[in-house]
matplotlib code that plots the C-alpha trace (Angstrom):
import matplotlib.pyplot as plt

x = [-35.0, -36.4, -34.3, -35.9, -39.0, -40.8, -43.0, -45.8, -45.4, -45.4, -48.5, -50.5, -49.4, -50.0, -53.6, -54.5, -54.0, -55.5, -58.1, -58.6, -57.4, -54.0, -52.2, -51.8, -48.1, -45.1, -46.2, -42.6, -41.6, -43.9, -43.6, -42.9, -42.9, -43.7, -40.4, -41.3, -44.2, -42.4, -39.6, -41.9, -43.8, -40.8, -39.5, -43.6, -42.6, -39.9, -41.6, -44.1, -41.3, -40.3, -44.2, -45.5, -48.9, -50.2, -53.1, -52.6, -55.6, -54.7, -56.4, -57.0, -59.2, -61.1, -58.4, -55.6, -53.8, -54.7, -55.3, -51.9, -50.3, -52.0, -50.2, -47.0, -46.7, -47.8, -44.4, -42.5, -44.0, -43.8, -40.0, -39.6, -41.3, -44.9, -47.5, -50.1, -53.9, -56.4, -59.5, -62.6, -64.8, -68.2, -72.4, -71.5, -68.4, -68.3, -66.3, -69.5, -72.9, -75.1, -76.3, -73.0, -71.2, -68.7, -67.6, -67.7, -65.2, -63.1, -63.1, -62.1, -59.3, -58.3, -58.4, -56.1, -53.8, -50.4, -46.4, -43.4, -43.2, -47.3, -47.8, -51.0, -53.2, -54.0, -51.2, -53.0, -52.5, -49.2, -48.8, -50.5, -48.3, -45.1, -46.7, -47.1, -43.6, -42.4, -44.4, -43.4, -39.5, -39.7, -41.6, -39.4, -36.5, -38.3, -39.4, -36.6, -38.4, -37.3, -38.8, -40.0, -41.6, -42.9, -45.2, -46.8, -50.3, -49.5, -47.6, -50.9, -51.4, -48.4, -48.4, -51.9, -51.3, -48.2, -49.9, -52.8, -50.3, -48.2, -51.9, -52.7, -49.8, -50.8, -54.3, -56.5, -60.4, -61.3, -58.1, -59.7, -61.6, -59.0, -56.7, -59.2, -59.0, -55.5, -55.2, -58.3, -56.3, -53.2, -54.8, -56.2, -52.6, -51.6, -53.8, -54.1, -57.7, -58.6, -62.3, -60.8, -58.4, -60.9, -63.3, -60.4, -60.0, -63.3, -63.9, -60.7, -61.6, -65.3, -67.1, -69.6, -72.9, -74.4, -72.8, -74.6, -72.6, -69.4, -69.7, -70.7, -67.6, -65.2, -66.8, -66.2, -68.5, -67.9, -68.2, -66.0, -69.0, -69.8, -68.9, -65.3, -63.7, -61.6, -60.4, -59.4, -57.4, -55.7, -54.8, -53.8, -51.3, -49.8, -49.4, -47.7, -45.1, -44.5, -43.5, -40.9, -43.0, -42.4, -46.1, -49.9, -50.4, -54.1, -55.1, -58.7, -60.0, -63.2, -64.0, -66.6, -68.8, -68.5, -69.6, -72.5, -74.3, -77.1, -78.3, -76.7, -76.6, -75.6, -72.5, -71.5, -71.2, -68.5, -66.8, -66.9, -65.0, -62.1, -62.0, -61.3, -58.9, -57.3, -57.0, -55.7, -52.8, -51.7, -52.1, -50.2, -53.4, -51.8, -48.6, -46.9, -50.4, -50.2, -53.8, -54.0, -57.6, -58.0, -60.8, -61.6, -61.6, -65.2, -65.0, -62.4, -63.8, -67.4, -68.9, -72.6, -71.6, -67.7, -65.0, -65.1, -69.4, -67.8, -66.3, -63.9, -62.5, -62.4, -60.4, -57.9, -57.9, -57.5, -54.4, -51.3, -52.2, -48.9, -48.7, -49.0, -48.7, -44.8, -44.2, -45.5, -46.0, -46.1, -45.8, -49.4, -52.5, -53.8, -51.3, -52.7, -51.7, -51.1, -50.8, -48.5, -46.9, -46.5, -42.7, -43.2, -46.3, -43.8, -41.2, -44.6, -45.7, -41.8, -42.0, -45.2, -43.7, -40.5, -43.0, -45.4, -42.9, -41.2, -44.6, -45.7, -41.9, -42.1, -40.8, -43.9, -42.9, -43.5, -40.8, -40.5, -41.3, -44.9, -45.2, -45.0, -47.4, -49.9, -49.6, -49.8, -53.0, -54.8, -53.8, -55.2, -58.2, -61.7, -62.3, -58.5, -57.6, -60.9, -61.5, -58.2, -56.9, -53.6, -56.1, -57.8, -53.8, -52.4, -55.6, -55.9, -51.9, -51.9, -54.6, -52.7, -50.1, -52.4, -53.7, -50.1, -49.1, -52.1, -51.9, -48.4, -49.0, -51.4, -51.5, -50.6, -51.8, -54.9, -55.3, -54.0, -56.5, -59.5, -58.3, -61.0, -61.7, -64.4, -65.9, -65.3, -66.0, -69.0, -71.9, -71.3, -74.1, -77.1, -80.7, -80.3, -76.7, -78.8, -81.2, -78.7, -76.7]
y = [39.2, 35.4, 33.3, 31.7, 33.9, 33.7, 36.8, 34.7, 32.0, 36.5, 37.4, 34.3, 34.2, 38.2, 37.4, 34.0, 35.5, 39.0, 36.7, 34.8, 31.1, 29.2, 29.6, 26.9, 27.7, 29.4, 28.0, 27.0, 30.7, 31.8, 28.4, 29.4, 26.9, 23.4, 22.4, 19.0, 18.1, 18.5, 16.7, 13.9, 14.2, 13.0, 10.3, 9.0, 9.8, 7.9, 4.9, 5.4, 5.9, 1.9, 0.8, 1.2, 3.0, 6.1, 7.6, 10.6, 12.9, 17.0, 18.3, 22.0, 24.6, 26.6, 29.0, 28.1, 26.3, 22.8, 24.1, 25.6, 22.2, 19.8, 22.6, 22.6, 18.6, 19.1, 20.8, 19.1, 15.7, 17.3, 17.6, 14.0, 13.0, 12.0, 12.4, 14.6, 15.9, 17.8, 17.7, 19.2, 17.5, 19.4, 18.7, 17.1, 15.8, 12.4, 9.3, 7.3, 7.9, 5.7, 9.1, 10.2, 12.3, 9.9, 9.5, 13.5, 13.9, 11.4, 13.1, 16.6, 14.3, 13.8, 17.5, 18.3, 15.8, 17.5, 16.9, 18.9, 20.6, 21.5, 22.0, 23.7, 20.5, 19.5, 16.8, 13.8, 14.4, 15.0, 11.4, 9.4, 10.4, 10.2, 6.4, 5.9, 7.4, 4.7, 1.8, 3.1, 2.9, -0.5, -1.9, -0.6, -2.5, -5.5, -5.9, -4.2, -1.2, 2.4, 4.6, 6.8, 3.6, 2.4, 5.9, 4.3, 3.5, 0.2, -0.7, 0.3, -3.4, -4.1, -1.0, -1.6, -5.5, -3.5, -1.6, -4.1, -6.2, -3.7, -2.8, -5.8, -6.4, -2.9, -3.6, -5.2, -4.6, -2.8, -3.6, -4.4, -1.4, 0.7, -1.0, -0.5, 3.3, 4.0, 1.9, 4.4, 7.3, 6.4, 5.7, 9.2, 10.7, 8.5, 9.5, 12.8, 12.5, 15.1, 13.7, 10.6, 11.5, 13.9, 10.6, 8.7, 11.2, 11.4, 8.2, 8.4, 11.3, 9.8, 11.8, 9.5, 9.3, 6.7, 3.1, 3.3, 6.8, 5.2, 1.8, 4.4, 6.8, 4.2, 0.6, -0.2, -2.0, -0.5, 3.2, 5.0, 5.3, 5.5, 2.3, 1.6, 4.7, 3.6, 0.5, 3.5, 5.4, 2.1, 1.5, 5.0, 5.1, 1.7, 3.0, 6.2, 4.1, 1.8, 5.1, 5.9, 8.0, 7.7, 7.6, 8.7, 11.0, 12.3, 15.5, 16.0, 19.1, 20.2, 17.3, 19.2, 18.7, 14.8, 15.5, 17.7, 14.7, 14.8, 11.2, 9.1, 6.5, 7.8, 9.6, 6.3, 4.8, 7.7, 6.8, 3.2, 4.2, 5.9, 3.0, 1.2, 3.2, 2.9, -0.3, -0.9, 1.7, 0.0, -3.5, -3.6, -3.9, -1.4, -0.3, 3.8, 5.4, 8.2, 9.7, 12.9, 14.2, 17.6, 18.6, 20.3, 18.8, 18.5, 16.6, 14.3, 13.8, 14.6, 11.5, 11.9, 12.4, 12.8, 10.0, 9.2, 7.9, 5.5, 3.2, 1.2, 4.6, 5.9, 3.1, 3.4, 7.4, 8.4, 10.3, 9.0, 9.5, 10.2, 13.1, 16.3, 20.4, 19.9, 16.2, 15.1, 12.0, 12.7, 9.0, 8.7, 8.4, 12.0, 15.2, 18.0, 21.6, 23.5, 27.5, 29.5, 31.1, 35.2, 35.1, 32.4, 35.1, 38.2, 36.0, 35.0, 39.1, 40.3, 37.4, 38.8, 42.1, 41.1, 38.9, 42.3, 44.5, 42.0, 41.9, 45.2, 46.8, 49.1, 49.3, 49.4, 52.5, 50.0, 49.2, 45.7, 47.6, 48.7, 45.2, 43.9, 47.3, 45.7, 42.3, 43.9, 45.7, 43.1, 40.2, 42.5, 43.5, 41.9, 38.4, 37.7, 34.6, 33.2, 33.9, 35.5, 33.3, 33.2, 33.8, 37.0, 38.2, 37.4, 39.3, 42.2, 42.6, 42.7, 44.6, 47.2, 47.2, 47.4, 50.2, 51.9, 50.9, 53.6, 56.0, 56.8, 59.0, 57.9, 57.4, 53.9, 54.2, 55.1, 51.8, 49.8, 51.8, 50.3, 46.7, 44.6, 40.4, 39.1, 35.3, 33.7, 29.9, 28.2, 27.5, 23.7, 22.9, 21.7, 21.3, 18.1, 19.1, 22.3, 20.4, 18.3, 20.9]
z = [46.7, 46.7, 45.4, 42.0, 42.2, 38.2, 37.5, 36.6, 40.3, 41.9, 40.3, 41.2, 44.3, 44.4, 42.9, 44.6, 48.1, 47.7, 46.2, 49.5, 47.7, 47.3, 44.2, 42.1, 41.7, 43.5, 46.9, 47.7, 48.0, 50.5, 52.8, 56.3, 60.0, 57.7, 57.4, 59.7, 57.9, 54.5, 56.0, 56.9, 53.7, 51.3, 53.7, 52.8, 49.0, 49.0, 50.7, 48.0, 45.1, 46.4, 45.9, 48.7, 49.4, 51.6, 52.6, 55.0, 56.3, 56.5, 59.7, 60.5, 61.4, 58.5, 57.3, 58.4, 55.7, 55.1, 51.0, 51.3, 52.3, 49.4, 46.6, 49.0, 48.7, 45.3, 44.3, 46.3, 44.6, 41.3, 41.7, 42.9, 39.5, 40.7, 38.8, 40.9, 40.8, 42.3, 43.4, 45.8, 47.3, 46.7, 46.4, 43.1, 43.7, 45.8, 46.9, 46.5, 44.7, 42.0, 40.4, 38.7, 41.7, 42.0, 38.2, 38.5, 40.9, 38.7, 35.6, 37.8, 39.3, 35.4, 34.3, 36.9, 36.4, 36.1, 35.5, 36.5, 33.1, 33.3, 36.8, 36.5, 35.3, 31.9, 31.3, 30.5, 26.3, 26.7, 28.9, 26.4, 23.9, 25.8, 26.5, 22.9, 21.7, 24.6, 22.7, 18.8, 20.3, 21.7, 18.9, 16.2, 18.5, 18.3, 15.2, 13.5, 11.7, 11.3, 13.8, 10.9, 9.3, 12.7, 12.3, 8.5, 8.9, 7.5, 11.2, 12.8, 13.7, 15.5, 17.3, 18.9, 19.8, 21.5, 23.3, 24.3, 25.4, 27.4, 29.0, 29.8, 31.9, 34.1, 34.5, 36.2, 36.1, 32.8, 30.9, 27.6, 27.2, 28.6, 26.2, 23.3, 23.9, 24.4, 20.7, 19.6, 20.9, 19.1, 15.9, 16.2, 16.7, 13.7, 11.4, 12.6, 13.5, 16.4, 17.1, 17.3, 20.4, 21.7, 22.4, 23.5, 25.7, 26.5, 27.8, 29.6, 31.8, 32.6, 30.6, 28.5, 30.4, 28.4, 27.0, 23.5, 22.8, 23.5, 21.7, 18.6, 19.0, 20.3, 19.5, 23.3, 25.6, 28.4, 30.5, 33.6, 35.7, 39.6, 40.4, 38.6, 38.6, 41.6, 39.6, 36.5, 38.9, 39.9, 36.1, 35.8, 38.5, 36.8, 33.6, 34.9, 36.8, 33.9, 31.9, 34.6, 37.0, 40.8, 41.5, 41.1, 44.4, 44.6, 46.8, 47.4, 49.7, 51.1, 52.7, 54.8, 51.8, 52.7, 56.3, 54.7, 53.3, 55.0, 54.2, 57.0, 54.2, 51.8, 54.0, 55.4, 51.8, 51.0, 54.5, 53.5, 50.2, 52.3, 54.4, 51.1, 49.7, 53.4, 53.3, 49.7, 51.0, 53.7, 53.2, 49.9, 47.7, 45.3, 44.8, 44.0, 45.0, 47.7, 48.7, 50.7, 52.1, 53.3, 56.3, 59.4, 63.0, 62.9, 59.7, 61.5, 65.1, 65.3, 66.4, 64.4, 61.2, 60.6, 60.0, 63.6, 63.3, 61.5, 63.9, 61.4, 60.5, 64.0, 65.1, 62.3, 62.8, 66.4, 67.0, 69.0, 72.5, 73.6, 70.9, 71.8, 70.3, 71.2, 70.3, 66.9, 65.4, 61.7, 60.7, 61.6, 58.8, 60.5, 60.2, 62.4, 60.5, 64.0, 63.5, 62.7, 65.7, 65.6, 64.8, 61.1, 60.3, 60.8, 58.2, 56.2, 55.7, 54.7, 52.4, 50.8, 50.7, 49.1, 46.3, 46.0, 44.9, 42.9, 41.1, 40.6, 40.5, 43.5, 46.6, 49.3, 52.0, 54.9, 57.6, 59.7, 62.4, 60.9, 59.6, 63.9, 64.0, 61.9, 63.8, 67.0, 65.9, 64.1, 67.0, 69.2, 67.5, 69.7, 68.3, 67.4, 69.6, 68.6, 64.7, 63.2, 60.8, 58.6, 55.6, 56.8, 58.0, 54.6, 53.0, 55.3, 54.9, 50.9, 51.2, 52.9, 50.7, 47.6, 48.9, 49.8, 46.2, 44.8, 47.0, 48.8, 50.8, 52.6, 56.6, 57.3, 61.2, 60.2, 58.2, 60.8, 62.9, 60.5, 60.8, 61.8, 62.8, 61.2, 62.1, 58.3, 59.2, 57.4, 59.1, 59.8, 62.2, 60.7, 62.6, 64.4, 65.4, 67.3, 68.7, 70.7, 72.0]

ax = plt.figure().add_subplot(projection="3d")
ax.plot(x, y, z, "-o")
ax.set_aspect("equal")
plt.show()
């Protein structure tokens, strides 16, 4: 049996899978051939615990695990005490935009944010009021007032110059207003006034469209919009540090949906907002921040409209020349995800097996040597070398044992028999790409 293994981290990763996606939880137990990259992964957290900065880039081919990696480093961070989020890139969800994309893919940032007690997201209440039980303890210190006084409406005064002050220190663009609605949030939690935190809140996560509605709801002057949301992040990742956190790390996937743009513009201004946040890593221009992007190899090196068109980024991005399948370099910005070779998929698949009937409370009729059977069927099926993917295995193999599960006796070379390849990448050429070839 897995050591460790929850029901509920077995029936998301049961359900994720089967589903085709990553779960969001329980990735640890089915982690198989990463152990380098993790390795080299926490000796980046810990430069990053000591304020430093990182940005690293997650290369691979559609399917084959670069998802699986961003929730991997997202428990491992999570039990290193960062603070960690989510995100995906997608048509609506941008680095850079001056029609509200960008501020969107902020406020999914915020939703996701998550701790090691609420690893599935949602954790940015329950930080603002640790921050605030922080402030009411170090105020009552100072001033010499009973913590059960400090609460009294009549302290309400002290506690927000407090907290403006202790913001102001973290902060650099936006303090004020950011200020204005952490005091708004906690008068809310005071008095007990839910609307009141639900517009703090609000305006935290970037989701006022218009000035007017804010000043109204929260009598500031200001919005998160397209163009300071970066500077928000920023103050974020301060504040979580000052309240004892390692770090703010980020994880954004789908960047194909970057290389879509299909203004040249419009696609250089998002590349121009990596190059930024590139820069502020690795020059020193913010401290405890640790960004990882997610994409394919044509996101990364196609030369008319991925990171490499972008000859700043290009430069900063090639790989180590002397690196090669064998001899890795992980300190570099770009981390290739190389696949799996046959033997870490055969421990992968009796992993899954152990987790399925752990999760359903059966014991699946199918031997180690019909697990190499279905490997040596489907890795030989027409297509395999080209299009086979650890995805489609991992479906195709709980699939299988779904189907063993409801009916028990039924012939298990015949279904390896019906195993099938199919070509599952997205269409990623567009006209122009066509007309050049």
């Amino acid at each position: 049996m897995i050591t460790g293994l929850k029901p509920k981290e077995a029936t998301a990763i049961i359900n994720s899978l089967t589903g085709g996606v990553v779960p969001k939880i329980g990735v640890q137990h089915i982690t198989v051939g990463r152990s380098a990259e993790v390795e080299a992964f926490l000796q980046a957290l810990n430069d990053v615990k000591n304020g430093h900065s990182m940005f690293k880039l997650w290369i691979g081919d559609f399917g084959s695990g670069k998802s699986f990696m961003l929730h991997l480093l997202n428990t491992v961070a999570l039990k290193q005490k960062f603070v960690v989020a989510n995100a995906d890139f997608t048509p609506d969800n941008r680095l850079y935009s001056n029609d509200g994309k960008a501020v969107a893919l902020y406020s999914a940032i915020m939703d996701n944010v998550a701790i090691q007690t609420m690893p599935e997201g949602g954790a940015l209440p329950t930080l603002l009021e640790k921050w605030i039980e922080q402030i009411l303890i170090k105020t009552a210190e100072e001033h010499q007032i009973n913590i059960t006084e400090i609460r009294h409406e009549a302290n309400l005064p002290v506690i927000q110059n407090n907290i403006m002050k202790t913001v102001n220190t973290i902060t650099e663009v936006g303090g004020f207003d950011f200020g204005m609605v952490i005091m708004k949030y906690y008068e809310g939690y005071i008095k007990d006034d839910e609307n009141l935190k639900r517009n703090a809140l609000k305006w935290l996560k970037g989701e006022y469209r218009t000035k007017t509605e804010a000043r109204q709801d929260l009598g500031v002057r200001d919005i998160i919009h397209d163009l300071n949301y970066y500077d928000m992040l920023k103050n974020f990742c301060k504040l979580f540090v000052s309240m004892g956190y390692s770090g703010f790390m980020i994880n954004l996937d789908e960047a194909i949906n970057l290389y879509k743009i299909s203004t040249s513009t419009v696609r250089d201004k998002n590349y121009e907002k990596i190059l930024t946040i590139y820069n502020d890593c690795f020059q020193g221009k913010i401290n405890n921040l640790f960004i990882n992007l997610a994409g394919t190899k044509e996101v990364l090196e196609n030369e008319r409209r991925g990171l490499y068109s972008y000859q700043a980024l290009k430069s900063r991005l090639e790989t180590n020349k002397f690196e090669t399948s064998e001899i890795r370099d992980f300190a570099q910005p770009v981390m290739r995800i190389m696949p799996l070779d046959h033997n870490e998929i055969f421990v992968l698949l009796k992993k899954l097996k152990e987790i399925f009937d752990f999760n359903f409370s059966v014991e699946i009729d199918i031997s180690e040597a019909e697990i190499l059977q279905f490997m040596e069927e489907l890795f030989n099926k027409p297509g395999a070398d080209e299009f086979l993917t650890p995805r489609e295995v991992i479906r195709d193999f709980l699939s299988i044992l779904s189907i063993i599960r409801q009916n028990p006796g039924i012939d298990k070379q015949r279904l390896f028999g019906e195993l099938t390849v199919n070509d599952e990448r997205p269409n990623e050429l567009f006209l122009e790409d066509i007309e050049e070839l």
